[in-house]
N, C-alpha and C positions, 0 to 999 in steps of 0.2 A: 566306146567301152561302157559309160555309163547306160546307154538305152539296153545293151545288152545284159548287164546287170538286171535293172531294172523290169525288163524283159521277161527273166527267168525267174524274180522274187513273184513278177503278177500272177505266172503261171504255178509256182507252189502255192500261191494264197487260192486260188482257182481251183486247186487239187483238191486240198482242204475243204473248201467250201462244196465242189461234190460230194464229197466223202459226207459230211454233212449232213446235205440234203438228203441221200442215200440211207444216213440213219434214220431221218423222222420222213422217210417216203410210205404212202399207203402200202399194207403188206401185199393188195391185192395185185400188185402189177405183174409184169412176166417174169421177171430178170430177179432173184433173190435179193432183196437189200442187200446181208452182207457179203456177198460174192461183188456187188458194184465198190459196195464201200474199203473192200479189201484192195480193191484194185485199184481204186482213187487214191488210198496211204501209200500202196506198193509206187504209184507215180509220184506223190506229194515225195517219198523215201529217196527215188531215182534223182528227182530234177534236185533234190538238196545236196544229194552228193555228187552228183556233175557240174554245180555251180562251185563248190569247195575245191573239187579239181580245175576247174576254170580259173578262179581265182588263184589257186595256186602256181599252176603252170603261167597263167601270167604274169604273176610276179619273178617266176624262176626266167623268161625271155626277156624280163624289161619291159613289157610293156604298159603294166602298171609300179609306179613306186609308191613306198607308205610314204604318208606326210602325217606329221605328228606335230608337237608342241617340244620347241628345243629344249633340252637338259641342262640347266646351268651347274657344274659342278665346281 
């Protein structure tokens, strides 16, 4: 569960950092910067909300449990 996590945060930091690169890319190349760079957020947007669904529905089957710091009252 954790590589899989871990997994999906590399790949939003990844998105990002195309997106990026896309800003400060030469304007002369083929592909418009902001057509690349739009498309980098629209992914960076996706994998953030399919990992919040993941972690959700995991926690909703059990297969992840929170662990915290106990409450003494």
């Amino acid at each position: 569960m954790k590589w899989i996590l871990a997994l999906a945060l590399v790949a939003i930091v990844a998105a990002l950092a195309l997106a990026g690169r896309a800003m400060l890319r030469n304007p002369d190349s083929s592909t418009p910067a902001p057509r690349r760079m739009m498309r980098a957020l629209a992914w960076r947007v996706g994998l953030s909300v399919a990992l919040f669904v993941f972690i959700w529905v995991a926690y909703q089957l059990g297969w992840i449990q929170p662990t915290g710091l106990p409450i003494d009252r």
